[in-house]
N, C-alpha and C positions, 0 to 999 in steps of 0.2 A: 459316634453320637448315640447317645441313649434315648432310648422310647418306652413309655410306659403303653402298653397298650389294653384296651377293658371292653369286654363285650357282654353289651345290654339288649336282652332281647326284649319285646314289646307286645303285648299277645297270644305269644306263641305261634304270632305268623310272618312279622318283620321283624327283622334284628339289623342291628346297625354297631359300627366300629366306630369308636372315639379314639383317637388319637391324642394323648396326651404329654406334651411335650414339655416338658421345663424352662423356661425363660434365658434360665441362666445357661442352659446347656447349648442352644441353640447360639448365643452371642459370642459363649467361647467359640462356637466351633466357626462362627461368622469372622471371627476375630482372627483364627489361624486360616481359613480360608484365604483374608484380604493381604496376610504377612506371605503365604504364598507367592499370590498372585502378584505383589507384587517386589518379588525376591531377585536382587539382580541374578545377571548371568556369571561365567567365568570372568568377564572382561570389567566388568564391574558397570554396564550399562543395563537396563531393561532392555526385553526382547523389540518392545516396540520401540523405544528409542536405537537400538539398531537399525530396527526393517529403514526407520526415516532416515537413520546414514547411509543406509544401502542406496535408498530410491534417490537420497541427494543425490547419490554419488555415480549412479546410474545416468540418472540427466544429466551432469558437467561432462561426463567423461565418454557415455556409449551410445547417449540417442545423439549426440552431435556426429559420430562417424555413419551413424545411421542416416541420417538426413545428406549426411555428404554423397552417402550410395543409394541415395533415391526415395529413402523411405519417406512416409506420411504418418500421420496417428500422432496417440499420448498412450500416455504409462498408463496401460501394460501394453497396447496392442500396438503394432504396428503392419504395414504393408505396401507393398511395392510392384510396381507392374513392371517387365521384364521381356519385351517382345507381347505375346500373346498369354504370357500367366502374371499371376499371383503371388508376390511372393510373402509370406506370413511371418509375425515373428511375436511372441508373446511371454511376459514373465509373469512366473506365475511362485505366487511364496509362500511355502510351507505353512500351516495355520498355527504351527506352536512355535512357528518362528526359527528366523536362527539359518534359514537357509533358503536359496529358488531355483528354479530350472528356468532354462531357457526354450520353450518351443517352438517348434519353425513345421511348416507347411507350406503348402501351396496346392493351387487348382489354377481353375481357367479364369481368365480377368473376365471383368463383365461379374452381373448378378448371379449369385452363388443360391441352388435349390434344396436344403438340406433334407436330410435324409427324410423330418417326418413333414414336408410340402412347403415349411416355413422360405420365401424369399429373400437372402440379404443380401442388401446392396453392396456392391466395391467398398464405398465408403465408408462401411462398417461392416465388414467382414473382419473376423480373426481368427487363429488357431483353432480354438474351442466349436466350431463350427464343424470342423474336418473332423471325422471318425477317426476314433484311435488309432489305426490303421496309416492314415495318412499323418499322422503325427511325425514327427525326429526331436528325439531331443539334444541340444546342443552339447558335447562334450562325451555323451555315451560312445560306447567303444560296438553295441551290437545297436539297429534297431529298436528291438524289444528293451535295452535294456533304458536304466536311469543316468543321468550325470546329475548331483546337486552340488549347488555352489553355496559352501560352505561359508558364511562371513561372521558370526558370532564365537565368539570367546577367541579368537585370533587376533592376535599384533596386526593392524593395519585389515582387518580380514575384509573390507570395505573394497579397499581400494585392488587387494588381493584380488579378489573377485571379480570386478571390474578386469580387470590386466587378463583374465581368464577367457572371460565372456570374448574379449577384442583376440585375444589368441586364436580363439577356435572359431570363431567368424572368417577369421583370416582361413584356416587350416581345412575347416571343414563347411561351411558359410553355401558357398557355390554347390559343392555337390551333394550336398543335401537338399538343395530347394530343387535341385533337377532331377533326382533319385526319382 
């Protein structure tokens, strides 16, 4: 983008910057901005019309085994009491898209006091509350590390995904909320 810019002093005691921008220069560049933004992916969908196959595809397929093992909530948070804990589960998706983790925590059931005095209830406690620290994320192979679940510009990467999330539930699910 091109700017013309011209400085006008006043006095000799204020001066001020104008800004002079061209009409036309500005519309082109509004104009490759918006072909951009919105430019499909590899798959030939928008990012956002992915996330909404993701999140369909999330509800038909991973809050139903959710609800079978106890859980309560909506998309993203969910949580489940377990004897005398908490157990957390949260997705969470990338903001350029294309991809999300699964986060899982826990604490003690009952009202949760976060670190800066804030009270929240059971019933709306999630992941995001617990210090990084107490975080896991589903599918990583250390603590500290990441697992993203990949669904964009993949054959099927919806449902791929999904099939992933219920794997490692299965695999790693239990001992990580007990960790």
């Amino acid at each position: 983008m091109v700017f013309t810019l011209g400085l006008r002093h006043t006095a000799a005691v204020c001066s001020s910057l104008h800004l002079v921008v061209e009409s036309s220069v500005v519309q082109a560049s509004l104009a490759s901005f918006r072909a951009v933004s919105q430019k499909p992916t590899v798959s030939g969908h928008r990012l956002l019309a992915d996330r909404d196959a993701m999140n369909d595809v999330l509800r038909d397929r991973v809050v139903p085994v959710l609800r079978q093992r106890g859980f309560r909530g909506s998309m993203p948070h969910f949580r489940c009491v377990v004897d005398d804990t908490l157990r957390l589960l949260t997705f969470q998706f990338r903001s350029s898209g294309g991809s999300f983790v699964v986060e899982l925590g826990h604490c003690a059931s009952g009202d949760f006091t976060t670190s800066y005095g804030a009270v929240i209830p059971q019933s709306k406690m999630n992941v995001t509350y617990l210090s990084p620290r107490s975080r896991f994320r589903l599918g990583a192979t250390d603590p500290l590390d990441d697992h993203w679940f990949d669904f964009a510009g993949r054959d099927n990467g919806c449902d791929l995904s999904a099939t992933e999330v219920l794997a490692f539930l299965d695999s790693d699910g239990d001992r990580l909320w007990s960790a």
